[in-house]
C-alpha positions as CSV (number, residue, x, y, z in Angstrom):
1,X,0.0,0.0,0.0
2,X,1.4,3.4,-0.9
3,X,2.0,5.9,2.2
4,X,-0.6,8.5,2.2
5,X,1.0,12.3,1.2
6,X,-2.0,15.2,2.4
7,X,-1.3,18.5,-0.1
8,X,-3.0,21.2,2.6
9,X,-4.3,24.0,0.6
10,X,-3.7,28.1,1.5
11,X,-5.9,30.8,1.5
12,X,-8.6,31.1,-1.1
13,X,-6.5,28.0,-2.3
14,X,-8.5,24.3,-3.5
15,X,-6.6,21.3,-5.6
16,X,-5.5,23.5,-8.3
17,X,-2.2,25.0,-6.4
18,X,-1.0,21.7,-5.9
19,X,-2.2,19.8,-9.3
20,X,1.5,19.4,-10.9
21,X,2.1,18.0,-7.7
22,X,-0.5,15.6,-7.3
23,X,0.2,14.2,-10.7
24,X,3.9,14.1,-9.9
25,X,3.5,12.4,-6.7
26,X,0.8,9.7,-7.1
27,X,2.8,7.2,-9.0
28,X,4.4,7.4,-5.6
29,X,1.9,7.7,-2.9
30,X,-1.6,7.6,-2.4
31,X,-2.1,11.8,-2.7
32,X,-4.9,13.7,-1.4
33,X,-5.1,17.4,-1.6
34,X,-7.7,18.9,1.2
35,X,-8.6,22.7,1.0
36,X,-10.5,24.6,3.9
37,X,-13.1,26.7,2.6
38,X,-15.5,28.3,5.3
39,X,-13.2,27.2,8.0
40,X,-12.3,29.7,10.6
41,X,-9.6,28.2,12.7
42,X,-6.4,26.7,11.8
43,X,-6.5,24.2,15.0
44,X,-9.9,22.9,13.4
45,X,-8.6,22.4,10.3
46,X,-5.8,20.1,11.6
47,X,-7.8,18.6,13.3
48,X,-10.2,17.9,9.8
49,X,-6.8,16.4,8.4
50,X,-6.4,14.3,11.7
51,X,-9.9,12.7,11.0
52,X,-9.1,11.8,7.4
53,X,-7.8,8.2,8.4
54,X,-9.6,7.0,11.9
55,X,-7.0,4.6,12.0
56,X,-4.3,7.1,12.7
57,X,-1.8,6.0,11.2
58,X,1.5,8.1,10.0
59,X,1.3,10.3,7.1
60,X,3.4,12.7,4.9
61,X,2.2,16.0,5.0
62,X,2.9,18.9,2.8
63,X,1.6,22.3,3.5
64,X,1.6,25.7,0.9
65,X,1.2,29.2,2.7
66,X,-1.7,29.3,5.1
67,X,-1.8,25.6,4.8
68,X,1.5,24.9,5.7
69,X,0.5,26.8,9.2
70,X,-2.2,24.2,9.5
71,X,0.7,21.6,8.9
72,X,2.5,22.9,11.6
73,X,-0.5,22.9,13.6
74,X,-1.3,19.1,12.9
75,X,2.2,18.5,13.8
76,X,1.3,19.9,17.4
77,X,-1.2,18.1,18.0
78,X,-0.1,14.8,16.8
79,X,3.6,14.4,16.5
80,X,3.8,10.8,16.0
81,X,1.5,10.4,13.4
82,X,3.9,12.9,10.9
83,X,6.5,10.8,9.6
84,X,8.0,14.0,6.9
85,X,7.2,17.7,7.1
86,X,7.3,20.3,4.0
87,X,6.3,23.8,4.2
88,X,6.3,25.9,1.4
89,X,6.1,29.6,1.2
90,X,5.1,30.2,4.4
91,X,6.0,31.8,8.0
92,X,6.0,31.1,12.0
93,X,5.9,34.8,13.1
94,X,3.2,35.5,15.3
95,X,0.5,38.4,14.3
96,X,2.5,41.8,13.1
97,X,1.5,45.0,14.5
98,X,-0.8,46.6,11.7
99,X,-1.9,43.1,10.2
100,X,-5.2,42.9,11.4
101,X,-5.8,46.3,10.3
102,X,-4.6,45.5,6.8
103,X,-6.7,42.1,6.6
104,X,-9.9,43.5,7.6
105,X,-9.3,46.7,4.4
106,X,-8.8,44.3,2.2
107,X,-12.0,41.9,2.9
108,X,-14.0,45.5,3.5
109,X,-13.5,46.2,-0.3
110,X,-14.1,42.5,-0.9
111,X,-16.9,43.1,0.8
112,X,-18.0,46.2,-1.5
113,X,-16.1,45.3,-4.7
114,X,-17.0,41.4,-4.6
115,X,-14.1,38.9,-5.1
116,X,-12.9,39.6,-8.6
117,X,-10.8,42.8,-6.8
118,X,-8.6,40.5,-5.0
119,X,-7.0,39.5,-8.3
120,X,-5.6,42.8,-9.0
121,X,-5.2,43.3,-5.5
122,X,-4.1,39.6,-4.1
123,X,-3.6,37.2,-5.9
124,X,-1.7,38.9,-9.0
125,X,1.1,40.7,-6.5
126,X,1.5,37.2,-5.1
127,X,2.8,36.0,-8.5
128,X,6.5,36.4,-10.0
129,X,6.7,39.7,-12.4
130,X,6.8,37.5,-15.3
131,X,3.8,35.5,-14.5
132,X,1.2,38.2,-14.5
133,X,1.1,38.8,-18.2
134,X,1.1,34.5,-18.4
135,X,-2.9,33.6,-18.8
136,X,-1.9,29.5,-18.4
137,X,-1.1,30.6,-14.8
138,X,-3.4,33.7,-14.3
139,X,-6.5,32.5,-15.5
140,X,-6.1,28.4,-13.5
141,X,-5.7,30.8,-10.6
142,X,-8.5,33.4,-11.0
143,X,-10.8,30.7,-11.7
144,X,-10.0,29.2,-8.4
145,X,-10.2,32.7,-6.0
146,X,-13.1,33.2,-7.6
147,X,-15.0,29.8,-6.4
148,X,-14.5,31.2,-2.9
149,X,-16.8,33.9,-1.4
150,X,-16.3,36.8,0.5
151,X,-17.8,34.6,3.7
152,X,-14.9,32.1,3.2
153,X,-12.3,34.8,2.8
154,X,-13.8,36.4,6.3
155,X,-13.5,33.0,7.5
156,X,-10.0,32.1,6.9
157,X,-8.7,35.9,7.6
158,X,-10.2,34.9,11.2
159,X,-8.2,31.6,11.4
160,X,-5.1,34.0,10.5
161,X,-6.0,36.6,12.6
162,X,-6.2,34.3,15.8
163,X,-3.5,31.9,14.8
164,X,-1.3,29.9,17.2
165,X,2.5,30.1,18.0
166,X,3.4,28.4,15.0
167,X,7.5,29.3,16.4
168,X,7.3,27.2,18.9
169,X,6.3,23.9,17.3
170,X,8.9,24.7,14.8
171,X,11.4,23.9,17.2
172,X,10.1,20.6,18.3
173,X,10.5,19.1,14.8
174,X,12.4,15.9,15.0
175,X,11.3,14.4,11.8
176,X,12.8,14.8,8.2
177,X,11.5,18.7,7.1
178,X,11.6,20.3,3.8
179,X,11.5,23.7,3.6
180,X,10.5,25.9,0.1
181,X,9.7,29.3,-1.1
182,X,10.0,30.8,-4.4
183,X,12.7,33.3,-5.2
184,X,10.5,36.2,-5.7
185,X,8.0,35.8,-3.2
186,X,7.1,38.8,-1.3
187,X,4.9,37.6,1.1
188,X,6.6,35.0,2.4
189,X,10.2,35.9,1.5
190,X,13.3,33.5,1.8
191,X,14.9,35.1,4.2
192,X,11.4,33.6,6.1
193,X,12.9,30.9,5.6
194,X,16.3,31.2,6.2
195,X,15.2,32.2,10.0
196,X,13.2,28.8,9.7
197,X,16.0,27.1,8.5
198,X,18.3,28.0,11.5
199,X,15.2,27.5,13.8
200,X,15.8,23.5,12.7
201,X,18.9,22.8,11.7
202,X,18.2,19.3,10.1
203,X,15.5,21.1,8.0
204,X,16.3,21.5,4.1
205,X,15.9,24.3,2.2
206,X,15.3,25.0,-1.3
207,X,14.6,27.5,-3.6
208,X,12.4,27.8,-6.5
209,X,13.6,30.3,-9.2
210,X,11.4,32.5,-11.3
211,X,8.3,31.5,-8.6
212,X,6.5,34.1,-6.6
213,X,4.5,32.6,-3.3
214,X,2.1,30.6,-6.0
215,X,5.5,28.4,-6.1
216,X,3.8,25.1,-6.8
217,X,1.8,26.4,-9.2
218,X,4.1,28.6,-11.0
219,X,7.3,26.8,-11.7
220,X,5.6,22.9,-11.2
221,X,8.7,21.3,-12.6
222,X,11.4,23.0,-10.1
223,X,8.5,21.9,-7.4
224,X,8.2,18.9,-8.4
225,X,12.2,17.6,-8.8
226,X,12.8,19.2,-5.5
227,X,9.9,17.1,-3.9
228,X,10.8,13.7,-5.4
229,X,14.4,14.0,-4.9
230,X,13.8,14.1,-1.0
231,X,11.1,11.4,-1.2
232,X,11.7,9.1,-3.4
233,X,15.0,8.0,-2.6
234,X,13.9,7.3,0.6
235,X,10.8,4.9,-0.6
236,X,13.5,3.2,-3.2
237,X,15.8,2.1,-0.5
238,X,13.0,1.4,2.1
């Protein structure tokens, strides 16, 4: 039986961010991508992952952005049962002074404007320069904002918003942890993750060039080698 990989999803994320992955991985491992739209807390969505398999048995787990804060989270709460760890574009700081602020503008004019004025004002800053004028990426990735509403997008903002030290259970990681962000991503930046890094020394680090904080999305074939070099060795010789 293959070991089960769970792809966790980011905000105003589903499937789609981690397709090239999926289709990469699941000649390897039985693959499951889980987004978390309308959920308002990041400790109840690791705990929705927990559920998946009553049998609790170990996993791989893969988070992207907010996702990858709900890995860490899962990784709190059930140590044991994570037997690798990769976080992509992502962060552990706790809630910056003017965030909250800044969070609730932007779902106000949601709120106003409707979703299409995240694109413009989200989703297309998120991407690498060169990507923005690319409709194979733009338009996968407006399609999928777009499926969300402004309720899910208050609903995740909360989850957030109220977050839990995510610095802390960085330093408890004992098992195998992959770290990756994309060389011009400026909301999670890889110097992020160079302060990561030195928070768990084992951990790996790699970056993806050309990519933005849409990483796996963006440059799928950097993603991808990067991910299957640190796993599938390991399956071969096992």
């Amino acid at each position: 039986m293959k070991k089960k990989i769970y792809l966790l999803c980011g905000l105003l994320c589903d499937a789609t961010v981690w397709q090239h992955q999926a289709a990469a991985l699941s000649p390897h491992f039985d693959v499951e991508s889980i987004d978390f739209q309308g959920w308002d807390s990041l400790t109840k969505m690791a705990e929705h992952v927990l559920s998946r398999d009553p049998e609790e048995r170990e996993f791989i787990l893969a988070g992207h952005s907010m996702g990858a804060r709900v890995a860490l989270e899962v990784y709190r709460l059930a140590p044991q049962r994570v037997e690798k760890l990769i976080l992509l574009d992502t962060g552990t700081h706790p809630l910056r002074e003017g965030e909250t602020e800044q969070r609730m503008a932007l779902l106000d004019a949601v709120r106003q404007n409707g979703m299409p004025y995240l694109i413009q004002h989200w989703l297309m800053p998120m991407l690498a320069e060169a990507h923005r004028t690319q409709p194979e990426i733009v338009q996968p990735l407006t399609d999928m904002v777009l499926r969300f509403s402004a309720d899910d997008f208050a609903a995740q903002l909360q989850a957030l918003i109220h977050r839990p030290d995510a610095a802390s259970v960085l330093n408890q990681i004992r098992c195998p942890l992959l770290l990756g962000v994309g060389e011009h991503d400026q909301w999670s930046p890889v110097s992020q993750h160079l302060a990561m890094q030195q928070a768990v020394p084992h951990a790996q680090l790699a970056v993806f060039p050309d990519a933005g904080h849409m990483a796996p999305f963006e440059t799928p074939h950097s993603v991808n080698n990067i991910l299957l070099k640190w796993l599938v060795p390991e399956i071969k010789a096992s």
